[in-house]
N, CA, C and O atoms as a GROMACS GRO file, in nm:
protein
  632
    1UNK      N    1  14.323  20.824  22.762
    1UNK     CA    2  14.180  20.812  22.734
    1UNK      C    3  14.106  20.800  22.867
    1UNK      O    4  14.150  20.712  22.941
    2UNK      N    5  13.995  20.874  22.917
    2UNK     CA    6  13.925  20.854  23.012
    2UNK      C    7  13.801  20.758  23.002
    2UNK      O    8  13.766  20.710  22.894
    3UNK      N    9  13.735  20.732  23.128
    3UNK     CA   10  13.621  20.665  23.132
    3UNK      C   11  13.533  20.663  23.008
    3UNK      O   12  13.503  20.566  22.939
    4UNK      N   13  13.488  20.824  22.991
    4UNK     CA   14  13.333  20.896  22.919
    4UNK      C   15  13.462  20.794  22.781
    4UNK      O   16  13.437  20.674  22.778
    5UNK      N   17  13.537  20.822  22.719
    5UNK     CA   18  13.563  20.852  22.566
    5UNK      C   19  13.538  20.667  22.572
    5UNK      O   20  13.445  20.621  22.507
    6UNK      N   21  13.623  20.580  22.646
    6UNK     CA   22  13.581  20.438  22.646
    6UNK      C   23  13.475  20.381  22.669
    6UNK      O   24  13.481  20.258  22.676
    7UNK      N   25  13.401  20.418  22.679
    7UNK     CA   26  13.239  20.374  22.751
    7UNK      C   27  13.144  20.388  22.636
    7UNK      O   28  13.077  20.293  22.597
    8UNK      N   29  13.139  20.535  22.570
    8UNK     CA   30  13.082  20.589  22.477
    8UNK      C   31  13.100  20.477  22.350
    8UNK      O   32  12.990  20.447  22.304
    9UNK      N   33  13.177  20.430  22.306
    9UNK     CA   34  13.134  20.374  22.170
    9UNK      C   35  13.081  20.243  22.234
    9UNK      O   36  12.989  20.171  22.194
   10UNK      N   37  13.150  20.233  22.327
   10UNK     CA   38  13.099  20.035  22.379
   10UNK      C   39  12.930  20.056  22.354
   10UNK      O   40  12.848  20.012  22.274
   11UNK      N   41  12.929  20.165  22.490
   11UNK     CA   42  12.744  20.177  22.504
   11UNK      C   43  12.659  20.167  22.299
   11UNK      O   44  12.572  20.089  22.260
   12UNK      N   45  12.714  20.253  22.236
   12UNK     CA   46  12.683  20.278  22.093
   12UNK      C   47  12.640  20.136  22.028
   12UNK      O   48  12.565  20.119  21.931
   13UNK      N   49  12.710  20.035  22.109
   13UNK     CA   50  12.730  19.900  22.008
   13UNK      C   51  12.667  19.810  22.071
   13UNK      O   52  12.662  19.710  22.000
   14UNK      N   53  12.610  19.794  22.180
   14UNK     CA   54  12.584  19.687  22.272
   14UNK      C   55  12.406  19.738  22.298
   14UNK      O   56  12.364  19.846  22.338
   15UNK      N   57  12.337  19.629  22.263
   15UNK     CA   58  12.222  19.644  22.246
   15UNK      C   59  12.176  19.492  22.382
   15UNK      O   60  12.154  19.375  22.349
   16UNK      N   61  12.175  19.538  22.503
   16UNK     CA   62  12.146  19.384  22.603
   16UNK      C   63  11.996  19.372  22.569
   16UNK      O   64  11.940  19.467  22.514
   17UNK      N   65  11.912  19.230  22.608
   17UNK     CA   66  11.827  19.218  22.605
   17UNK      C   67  11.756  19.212  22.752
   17UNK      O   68  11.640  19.230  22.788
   18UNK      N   69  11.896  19.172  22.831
   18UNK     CA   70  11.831  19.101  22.949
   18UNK      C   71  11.983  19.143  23.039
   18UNK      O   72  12.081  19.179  22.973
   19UNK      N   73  11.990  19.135  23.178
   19UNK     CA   74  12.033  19.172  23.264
   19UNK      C   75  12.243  19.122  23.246
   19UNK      O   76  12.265  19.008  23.289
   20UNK      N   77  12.317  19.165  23.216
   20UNK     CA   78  12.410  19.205  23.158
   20UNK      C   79  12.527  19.306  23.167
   20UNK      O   80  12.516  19.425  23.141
   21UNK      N   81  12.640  19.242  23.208
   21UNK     CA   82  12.734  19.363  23.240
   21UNK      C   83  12.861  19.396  23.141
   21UNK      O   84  12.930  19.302  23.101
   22UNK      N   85  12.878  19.471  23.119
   22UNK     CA   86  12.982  19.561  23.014
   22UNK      C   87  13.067  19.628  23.134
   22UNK      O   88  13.040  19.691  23.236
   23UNK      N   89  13.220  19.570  23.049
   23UNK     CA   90  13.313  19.604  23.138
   23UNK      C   91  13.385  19.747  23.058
   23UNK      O   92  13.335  19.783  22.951
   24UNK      N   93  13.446  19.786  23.087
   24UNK     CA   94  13.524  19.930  23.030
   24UNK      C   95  13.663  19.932  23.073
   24UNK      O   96  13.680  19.960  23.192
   25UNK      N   97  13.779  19.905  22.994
   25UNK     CA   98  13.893  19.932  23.036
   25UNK      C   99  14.031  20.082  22.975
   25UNK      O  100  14.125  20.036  22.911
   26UNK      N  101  14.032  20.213  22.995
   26UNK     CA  102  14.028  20.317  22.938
   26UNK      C  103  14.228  20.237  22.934
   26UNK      O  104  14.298  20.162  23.002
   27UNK      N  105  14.235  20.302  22.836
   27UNK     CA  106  14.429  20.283  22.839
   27UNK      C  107  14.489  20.366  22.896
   27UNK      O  108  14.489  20.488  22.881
   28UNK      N  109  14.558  20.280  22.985
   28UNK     CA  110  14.682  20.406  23.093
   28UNK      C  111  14.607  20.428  23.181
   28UNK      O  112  14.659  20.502  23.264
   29UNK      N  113  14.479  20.393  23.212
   29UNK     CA  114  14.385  20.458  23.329
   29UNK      C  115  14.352  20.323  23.433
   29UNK      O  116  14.303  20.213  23.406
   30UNK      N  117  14.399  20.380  23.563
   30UNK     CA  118  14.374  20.290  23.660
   30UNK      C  119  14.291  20.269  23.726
   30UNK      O  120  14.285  20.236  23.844
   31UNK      N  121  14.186  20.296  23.614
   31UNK     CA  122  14.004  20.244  23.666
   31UNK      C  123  13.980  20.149  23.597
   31UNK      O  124  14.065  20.104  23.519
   32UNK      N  125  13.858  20.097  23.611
   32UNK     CA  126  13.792  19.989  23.488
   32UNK      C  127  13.605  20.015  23.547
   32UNK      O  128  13.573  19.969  23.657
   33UNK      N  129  13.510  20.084  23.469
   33UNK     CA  130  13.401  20.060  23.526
   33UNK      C  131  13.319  19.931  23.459
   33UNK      O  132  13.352  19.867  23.359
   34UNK      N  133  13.214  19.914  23.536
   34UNK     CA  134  13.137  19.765  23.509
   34UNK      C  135  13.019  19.856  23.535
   34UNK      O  136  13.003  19.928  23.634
   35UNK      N  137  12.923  19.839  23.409
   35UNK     CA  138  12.829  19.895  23.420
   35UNK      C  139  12.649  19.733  23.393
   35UNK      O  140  12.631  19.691  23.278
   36UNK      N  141  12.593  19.700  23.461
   36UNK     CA  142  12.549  19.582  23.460
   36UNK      C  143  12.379  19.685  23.440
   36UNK      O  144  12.325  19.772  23.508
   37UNK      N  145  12.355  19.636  23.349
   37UNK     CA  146  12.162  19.701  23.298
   37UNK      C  147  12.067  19.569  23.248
   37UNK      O  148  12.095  19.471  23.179
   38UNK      N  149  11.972  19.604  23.299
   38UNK     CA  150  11.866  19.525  23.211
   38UNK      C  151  11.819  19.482  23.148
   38UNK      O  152  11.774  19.368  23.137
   39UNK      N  153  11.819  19.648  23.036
   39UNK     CA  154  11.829  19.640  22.898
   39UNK      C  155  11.888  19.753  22.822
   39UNK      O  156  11.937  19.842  22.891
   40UNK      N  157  11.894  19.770  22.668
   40UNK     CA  158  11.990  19.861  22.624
   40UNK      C  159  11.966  19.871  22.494
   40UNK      O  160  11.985  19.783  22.410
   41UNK      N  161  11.918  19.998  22.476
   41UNK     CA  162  11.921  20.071  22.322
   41UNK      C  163  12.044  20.142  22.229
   41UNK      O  164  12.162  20.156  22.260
   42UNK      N  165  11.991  20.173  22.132
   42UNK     CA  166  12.105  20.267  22.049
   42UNK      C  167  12.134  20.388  22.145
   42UNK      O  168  12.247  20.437  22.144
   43UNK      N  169  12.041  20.437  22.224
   43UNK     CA  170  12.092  20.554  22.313
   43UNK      C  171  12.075  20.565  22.459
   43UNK      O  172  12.139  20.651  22.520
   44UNK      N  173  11.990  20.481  22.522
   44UNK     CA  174  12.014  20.438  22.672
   44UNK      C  175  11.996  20.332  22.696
   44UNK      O  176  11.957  20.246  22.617
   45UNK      N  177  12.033  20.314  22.861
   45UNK     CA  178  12.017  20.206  22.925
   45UNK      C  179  11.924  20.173  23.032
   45UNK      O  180  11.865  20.276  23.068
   46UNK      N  181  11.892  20.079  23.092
   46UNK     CA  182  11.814  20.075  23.172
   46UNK      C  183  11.875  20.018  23.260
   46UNK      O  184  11.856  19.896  23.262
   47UNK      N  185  11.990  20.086  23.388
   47UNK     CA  186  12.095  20.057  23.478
   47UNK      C  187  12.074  19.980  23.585
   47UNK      O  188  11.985  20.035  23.651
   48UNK      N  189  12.107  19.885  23.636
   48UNK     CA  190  12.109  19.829  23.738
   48UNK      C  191  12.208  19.858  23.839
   48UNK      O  192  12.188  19.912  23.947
   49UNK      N  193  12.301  19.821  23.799
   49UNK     CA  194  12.417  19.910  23.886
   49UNK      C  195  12.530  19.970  23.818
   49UNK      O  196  12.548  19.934  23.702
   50UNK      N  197  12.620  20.063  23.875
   50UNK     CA  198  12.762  20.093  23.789
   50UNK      C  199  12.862  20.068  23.903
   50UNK      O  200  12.812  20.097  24.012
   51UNK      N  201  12.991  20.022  23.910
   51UNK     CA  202  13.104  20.022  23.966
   51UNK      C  203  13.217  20.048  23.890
   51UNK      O  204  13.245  19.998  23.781
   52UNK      N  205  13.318  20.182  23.999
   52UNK     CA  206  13.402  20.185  23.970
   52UNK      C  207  13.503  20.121  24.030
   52UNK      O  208  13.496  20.116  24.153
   53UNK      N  209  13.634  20.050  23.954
   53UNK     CA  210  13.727  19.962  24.039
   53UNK      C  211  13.867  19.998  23.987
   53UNK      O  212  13.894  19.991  23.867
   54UNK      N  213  13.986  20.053  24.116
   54UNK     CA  214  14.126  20.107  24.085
   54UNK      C  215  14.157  19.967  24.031
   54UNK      O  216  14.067  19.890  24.063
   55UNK      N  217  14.253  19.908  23.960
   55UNK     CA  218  14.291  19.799  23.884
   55UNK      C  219  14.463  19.807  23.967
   55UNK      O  220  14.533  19.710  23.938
   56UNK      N  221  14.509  19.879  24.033
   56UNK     CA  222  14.610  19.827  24.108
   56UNK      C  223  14.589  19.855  24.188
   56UNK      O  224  14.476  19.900  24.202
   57UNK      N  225  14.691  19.851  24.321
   57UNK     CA  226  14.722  19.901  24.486
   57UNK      C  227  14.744  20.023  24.487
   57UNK      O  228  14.825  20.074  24.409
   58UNK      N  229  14.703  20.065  24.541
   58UNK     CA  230  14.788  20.213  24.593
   58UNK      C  231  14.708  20.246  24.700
   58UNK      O  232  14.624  20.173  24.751
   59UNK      N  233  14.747  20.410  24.748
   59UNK     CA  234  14.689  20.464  24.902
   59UNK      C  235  14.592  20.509  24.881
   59UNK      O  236  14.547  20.574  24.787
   60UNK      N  237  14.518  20.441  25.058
   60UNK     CA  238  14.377  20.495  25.021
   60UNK      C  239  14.317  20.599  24.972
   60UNK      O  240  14.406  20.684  24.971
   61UNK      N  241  14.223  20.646  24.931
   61UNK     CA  242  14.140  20.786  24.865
   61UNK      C  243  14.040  20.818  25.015
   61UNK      O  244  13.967  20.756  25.092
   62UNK      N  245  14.095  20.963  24.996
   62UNK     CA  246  14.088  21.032  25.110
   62UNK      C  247  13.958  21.012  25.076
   62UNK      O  248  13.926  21.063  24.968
   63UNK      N  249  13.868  20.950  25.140
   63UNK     CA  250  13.722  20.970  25.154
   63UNK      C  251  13.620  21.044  25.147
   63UNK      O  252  13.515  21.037  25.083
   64UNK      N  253  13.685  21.154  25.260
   64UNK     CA  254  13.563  21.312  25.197
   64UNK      C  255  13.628  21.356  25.075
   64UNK      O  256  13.551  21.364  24.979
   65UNK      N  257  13.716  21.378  25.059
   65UNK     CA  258  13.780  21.433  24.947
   65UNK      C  259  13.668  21.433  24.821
   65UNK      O  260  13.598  21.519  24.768
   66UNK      N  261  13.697  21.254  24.796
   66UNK     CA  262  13.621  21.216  24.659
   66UNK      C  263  13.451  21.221  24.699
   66UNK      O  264  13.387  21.279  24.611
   67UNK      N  265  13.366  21.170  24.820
   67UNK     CA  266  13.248  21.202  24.834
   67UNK      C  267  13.215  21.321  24.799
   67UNK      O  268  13.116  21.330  24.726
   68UNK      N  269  13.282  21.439  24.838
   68UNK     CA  270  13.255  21.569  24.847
   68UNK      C  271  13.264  21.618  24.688
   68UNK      O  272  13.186  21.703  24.647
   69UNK      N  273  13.374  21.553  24.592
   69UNK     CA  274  13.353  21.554  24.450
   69UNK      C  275  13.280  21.479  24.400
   69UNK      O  276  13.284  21.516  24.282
   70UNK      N  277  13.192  21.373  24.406
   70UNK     CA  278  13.132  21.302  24.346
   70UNK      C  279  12.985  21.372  24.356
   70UNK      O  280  12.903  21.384  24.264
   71UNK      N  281  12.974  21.416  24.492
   71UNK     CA  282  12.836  21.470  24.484
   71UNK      C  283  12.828  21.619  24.397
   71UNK      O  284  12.726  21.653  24.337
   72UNK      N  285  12.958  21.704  24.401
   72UNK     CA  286  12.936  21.812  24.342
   72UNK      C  287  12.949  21.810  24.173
   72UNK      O  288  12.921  21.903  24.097
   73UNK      N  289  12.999  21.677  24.137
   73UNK     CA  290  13.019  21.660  23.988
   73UNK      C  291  12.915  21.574  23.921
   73UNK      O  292  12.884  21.601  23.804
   74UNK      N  293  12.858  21.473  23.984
   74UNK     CA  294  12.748  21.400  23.939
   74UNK      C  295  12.619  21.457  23.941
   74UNK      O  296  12.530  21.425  24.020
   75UNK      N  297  12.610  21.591  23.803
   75UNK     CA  298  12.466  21.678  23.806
   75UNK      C  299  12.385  21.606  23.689
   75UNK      O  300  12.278  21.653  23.649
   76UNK      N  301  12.450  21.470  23.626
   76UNK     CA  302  12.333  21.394  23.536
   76UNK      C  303  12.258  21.317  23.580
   76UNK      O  304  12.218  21.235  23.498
   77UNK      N  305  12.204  21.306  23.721
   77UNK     CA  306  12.144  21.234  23.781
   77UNK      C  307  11.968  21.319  23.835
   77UNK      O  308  11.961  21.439  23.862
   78UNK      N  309  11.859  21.236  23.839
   78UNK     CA  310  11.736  21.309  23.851
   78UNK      C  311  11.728  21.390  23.996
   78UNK      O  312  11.654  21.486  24.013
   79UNK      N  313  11.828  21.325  24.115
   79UNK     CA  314  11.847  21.431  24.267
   79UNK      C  315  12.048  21.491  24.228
   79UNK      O  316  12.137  21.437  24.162
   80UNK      N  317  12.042  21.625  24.311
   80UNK     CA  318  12.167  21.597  24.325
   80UNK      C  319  12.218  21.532  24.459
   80UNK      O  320  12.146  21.524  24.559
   81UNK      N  321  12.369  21.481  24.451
   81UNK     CA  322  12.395  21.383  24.577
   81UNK      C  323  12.461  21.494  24.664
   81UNK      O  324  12.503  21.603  24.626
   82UNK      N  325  12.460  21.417  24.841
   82UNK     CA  326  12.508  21.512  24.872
   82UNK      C  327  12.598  21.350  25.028
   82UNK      O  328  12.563  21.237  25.062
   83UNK      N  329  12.703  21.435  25.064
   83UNK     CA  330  12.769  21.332  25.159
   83UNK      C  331  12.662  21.306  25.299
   83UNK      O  332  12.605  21.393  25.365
   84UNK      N  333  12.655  21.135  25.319
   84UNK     CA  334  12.553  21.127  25.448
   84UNK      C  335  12.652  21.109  25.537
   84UNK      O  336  12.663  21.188  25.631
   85UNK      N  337  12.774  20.962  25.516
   85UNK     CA  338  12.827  21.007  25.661
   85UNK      C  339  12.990  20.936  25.556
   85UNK      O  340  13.002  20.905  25.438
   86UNK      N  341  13.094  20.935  25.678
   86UNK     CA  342  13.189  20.841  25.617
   86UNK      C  343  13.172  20.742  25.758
   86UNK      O  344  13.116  20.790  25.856
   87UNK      N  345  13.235  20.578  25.760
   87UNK     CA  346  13.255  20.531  25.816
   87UNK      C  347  13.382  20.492  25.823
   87UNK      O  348  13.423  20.417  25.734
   88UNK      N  349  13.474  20.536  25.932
   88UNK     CA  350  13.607  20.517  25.957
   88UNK      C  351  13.656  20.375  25.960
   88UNK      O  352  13.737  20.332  25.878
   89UNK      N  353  13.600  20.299  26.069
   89UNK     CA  354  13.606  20.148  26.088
   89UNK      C  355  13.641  20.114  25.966
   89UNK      O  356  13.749  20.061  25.943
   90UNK      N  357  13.552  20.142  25.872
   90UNK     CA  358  13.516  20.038  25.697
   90UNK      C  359  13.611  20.084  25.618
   90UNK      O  360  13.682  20.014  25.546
   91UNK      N  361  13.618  20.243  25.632
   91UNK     CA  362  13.657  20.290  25.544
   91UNK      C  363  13.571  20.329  25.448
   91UNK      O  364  13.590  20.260  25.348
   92UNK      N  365  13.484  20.409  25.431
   92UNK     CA  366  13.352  20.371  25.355
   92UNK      C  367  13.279  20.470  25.344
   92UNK      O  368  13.232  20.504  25.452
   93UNK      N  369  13.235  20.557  25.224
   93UNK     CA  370  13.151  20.695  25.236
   93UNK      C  371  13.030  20.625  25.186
   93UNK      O  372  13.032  20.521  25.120
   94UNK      N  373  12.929  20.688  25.221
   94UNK     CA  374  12.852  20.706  25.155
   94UNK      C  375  12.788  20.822  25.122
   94UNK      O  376  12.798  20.912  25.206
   95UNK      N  377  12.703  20.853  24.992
   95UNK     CA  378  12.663  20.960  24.928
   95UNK      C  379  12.520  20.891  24.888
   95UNK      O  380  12.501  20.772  24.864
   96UNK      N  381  12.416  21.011  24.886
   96UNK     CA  382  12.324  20.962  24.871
   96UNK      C  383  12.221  21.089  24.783
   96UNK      O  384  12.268  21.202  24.778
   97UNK      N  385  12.113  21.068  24.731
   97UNK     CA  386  11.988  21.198  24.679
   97UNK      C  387  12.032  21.265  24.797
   97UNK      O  388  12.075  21.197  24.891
   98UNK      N  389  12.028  21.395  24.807
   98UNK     CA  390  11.988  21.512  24.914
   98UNK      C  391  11.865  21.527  24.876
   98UNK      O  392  11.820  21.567  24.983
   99UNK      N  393  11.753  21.525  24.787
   99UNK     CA  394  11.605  21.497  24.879
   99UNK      C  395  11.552  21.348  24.723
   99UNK      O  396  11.582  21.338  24.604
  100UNK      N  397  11.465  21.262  24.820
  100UNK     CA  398  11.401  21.180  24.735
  100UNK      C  399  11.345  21.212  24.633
  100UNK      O  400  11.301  21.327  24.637
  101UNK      N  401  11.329  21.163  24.552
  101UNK     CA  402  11.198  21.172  24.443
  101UNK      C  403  11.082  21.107  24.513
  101UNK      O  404  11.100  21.014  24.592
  102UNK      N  405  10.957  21.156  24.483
  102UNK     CA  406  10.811  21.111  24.541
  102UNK      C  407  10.734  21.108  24.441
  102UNK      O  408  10.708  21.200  24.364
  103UNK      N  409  10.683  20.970  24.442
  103UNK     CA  410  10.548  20.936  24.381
  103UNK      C  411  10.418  20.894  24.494
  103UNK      O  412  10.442  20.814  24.584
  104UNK      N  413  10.300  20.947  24.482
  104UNK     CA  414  10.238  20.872  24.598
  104UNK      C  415  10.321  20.850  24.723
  104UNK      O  416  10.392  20.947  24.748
  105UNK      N  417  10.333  20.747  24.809
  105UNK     CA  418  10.433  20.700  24.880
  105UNK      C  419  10.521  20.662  24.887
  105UNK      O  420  10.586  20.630  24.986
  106UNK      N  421  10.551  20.653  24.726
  106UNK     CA  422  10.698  20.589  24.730
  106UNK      C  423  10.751  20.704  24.704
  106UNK      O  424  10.699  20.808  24.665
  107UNK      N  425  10.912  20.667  24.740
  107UNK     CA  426  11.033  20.750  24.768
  107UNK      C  427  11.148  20.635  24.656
  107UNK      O  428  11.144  20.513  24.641
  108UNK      N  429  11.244  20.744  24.595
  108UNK     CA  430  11.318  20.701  24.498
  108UNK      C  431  11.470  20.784  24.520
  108UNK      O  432  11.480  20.907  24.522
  109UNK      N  433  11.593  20.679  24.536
  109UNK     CA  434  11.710  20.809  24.541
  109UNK      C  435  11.832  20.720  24.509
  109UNK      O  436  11.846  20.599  24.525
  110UNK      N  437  11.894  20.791  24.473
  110UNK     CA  438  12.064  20.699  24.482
  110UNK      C  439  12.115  20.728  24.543
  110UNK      O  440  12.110  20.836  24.603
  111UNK      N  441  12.221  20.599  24.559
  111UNK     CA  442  12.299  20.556  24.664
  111UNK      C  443  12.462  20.550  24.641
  111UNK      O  444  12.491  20.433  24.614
  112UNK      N  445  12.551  20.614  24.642
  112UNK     CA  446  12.662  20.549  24.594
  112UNK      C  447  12.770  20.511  24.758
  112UNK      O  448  12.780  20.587  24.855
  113UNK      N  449  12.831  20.387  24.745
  113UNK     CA  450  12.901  20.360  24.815
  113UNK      C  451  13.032  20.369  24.789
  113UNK      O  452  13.056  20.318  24.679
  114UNK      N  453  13.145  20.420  24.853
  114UNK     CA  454  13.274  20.468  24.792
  114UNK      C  455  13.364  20.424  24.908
  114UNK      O  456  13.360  20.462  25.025
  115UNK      N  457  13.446  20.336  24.851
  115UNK     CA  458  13.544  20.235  24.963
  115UNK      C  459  13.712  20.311  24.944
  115UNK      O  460  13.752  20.335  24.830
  116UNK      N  461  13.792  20.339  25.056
  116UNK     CA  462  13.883  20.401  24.998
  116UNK      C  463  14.047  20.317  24.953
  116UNK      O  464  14.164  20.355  24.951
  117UNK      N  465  13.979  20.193  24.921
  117UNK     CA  466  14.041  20.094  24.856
  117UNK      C  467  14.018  20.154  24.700
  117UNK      O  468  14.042  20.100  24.592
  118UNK      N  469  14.002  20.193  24.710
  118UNK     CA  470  13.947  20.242  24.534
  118UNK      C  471  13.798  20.164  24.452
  118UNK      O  472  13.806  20.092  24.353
  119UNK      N  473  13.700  20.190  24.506
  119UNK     CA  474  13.572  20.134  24.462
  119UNK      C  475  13.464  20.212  24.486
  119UNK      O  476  13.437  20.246  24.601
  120UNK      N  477  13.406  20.241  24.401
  120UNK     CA  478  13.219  20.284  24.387
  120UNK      C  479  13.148  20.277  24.318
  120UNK      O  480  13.141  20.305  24.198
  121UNK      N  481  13.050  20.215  24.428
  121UNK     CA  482  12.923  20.157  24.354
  121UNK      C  483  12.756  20.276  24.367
  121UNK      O  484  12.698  20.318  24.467
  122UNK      N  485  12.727  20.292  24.232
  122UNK     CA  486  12.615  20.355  24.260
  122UNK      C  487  12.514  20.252  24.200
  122UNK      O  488  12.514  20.161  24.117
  123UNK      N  489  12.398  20.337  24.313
  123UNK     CA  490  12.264  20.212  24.310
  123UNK      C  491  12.119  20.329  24.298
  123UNK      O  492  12.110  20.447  24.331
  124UNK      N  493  12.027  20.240  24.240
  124UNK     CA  494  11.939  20.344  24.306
  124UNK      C  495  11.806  20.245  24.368
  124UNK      O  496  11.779  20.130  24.332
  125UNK      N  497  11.767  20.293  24.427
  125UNK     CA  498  11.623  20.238  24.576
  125UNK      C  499  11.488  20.318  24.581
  125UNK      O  500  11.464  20.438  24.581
  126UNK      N  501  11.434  20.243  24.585
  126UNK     CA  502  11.275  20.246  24.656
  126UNK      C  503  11.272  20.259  24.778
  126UNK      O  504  11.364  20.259  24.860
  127UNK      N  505  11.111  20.277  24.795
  127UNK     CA  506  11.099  20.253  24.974
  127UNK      C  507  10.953  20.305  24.969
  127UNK      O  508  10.911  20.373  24.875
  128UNK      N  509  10.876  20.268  25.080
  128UNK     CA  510  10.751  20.366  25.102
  128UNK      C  511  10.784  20.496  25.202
  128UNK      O  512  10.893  20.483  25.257
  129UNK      N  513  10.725  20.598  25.230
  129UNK     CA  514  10.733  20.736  25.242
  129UNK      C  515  10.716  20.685  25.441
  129UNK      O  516  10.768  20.737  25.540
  130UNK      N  517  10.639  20.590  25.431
  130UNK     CA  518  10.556  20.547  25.593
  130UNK      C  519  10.617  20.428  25.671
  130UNK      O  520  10.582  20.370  25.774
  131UNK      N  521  10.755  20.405  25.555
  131UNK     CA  522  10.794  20.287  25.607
  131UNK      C  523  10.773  20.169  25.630
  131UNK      O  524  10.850  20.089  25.684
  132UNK      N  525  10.622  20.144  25.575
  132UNK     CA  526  10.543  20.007  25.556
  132UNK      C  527  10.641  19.900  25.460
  132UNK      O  528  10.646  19.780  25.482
  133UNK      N  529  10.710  19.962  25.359
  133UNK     CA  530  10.759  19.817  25.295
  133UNK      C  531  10.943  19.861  25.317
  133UNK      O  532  11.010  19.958  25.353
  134UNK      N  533  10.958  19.761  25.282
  134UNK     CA  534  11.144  19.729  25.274
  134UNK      C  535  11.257  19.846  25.183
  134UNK      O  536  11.169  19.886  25.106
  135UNK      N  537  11.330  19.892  25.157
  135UNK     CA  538  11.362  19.911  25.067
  135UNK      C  539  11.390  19.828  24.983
  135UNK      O  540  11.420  19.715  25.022
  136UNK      N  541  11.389  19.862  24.826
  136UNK     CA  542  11.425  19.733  24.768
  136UNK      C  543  11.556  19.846  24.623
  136UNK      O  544  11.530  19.963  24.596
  137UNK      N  545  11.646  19.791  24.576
  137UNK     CA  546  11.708  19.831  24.452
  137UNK      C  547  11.620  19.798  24.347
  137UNK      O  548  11.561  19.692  24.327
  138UNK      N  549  11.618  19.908  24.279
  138UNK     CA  550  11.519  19.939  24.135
  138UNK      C  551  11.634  19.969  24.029
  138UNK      O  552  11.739  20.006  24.081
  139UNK      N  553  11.633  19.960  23.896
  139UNK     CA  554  11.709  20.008  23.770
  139UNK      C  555  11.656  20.153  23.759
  139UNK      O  556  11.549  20.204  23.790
  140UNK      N  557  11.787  20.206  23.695
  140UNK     CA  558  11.744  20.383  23.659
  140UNK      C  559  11.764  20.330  23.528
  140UNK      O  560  11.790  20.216  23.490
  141UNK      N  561  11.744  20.454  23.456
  141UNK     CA  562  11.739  20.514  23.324
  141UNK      C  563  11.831  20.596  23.303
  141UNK      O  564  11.836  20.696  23.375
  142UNK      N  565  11.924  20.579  23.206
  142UNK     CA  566  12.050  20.681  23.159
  142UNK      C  567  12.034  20.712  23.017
  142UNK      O  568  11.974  20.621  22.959
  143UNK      N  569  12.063  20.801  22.950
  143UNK     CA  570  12.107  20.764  22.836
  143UNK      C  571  12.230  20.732  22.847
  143UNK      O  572  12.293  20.724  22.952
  144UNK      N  573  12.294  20.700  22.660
  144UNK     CA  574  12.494  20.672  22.725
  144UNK      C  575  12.517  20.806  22.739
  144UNK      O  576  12.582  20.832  22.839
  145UNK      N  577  12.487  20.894  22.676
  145UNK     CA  578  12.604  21.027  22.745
  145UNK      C  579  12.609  21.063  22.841
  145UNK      O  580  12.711  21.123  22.876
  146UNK      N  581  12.473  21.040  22.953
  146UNK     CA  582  12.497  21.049  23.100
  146UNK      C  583  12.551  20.974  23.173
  146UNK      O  584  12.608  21.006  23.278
  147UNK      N  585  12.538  20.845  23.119
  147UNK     CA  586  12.651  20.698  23.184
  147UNK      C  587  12.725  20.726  23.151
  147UNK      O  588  12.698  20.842  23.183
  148UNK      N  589  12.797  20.733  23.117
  148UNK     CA  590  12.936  20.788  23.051
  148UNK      C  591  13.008  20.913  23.139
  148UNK      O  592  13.096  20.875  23.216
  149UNK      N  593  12.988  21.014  23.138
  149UNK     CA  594  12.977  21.172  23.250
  149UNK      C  595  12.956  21.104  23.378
  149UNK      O  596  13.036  21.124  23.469
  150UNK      N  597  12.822  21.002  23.399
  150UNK     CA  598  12.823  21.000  23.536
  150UNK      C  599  12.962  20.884  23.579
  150UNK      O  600  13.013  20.903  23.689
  151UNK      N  601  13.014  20.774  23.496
  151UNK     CA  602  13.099  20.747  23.523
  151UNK      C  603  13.213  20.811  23.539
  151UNK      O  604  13.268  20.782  23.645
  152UNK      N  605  13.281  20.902  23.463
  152UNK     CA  606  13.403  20.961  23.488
  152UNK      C  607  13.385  21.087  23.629
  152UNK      O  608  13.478  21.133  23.696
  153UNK      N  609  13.258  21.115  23.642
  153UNK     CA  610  13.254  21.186  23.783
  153UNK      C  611  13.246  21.083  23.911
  153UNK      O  612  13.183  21.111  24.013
  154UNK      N  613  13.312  20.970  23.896
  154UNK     CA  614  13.286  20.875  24.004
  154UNK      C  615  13.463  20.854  24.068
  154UNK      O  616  13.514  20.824  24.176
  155UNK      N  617  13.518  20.896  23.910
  155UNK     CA  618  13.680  20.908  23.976
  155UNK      C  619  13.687  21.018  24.078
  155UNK      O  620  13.618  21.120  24.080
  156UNK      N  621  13.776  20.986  24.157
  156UNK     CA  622  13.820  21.034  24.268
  156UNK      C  623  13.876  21.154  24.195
  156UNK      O  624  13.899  21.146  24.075
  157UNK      N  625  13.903  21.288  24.278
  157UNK     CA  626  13.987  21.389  24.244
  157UNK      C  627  14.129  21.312  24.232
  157UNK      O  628  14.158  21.196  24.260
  158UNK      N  629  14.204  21.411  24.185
  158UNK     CA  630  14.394  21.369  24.155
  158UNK      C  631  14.470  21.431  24.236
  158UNK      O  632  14.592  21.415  24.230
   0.00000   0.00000   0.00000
């Protein structure tokens, strides 16, 4: 069973009111995502963050490898992602919008961080266009069938 097929009925049943995380554990599968939202209907969510986490040890995940799939498989998202850098030291990709969303001055994009311990976290951010304010993390909007898709495109290739 993968991510999407375990996720899908949870999301179906879980109605949050308030800020709240749902864990996902698929059988035989050595992921588990944690998906933590705001709030939550019969058909979306209002996301705060998602993480994916390997549930045992093993060797690291070649870094570009999976950045380079995550951005080309995660097309349920409002930018597509594209790789910004890896950091060797950390171990650590990051992937991000290849161009913002714009309102007025603000700027809107996701973020996913991908550790090659087996972990990624996607986020999504604000900011002003002029650099006057901070960035800050904002909640997206999914429905479940895109949480769901966008989770199982967060696994690493095999």
């Amino acid at each position: 069973m993968n991510l999407n097929e375990t996720l899908l009925p949870k999301l179906a049943e879980w109605r949050p009111a308030d800020r709240q995380t749902l864990q996902a554990n698929p059988e035989g599968s050595p992921w588990q995502i944690f998906v933590t939202v705001d709030s939550g209907d019969a058909y979306s969510c209002r996301v705060w963050e998602m993480t994916l986490r390997r549930t045992g040890a093993g060797e690291p995940i070649n870094l570009k490898g999976w950045a380079d799939s995550v951005a080309k498989r995660a097309t349920g998202l409002l930018e597509p992602l594209h790789l910004v850098e890896i950091d060797e030291p950390r171990q650590e990709a990051l992937v991000r919008s290849s161009e913002p969303s714009r309102r007025a001055i603000q700027l809107a994009y996701y973020e996913a961080i991908l550790k090659a311990t087996g972990e990624a976290t996607l986020r999504r951010f604000r900011s002003s266009q002029d650099g006057s304010t901070r960035r800050e993390q904002v909640p997206f909007m999914l429905t479940h069938e895109v949480l769901a898709k966008v989770a199982d495109d967060l696994v690493p290739p095999a």
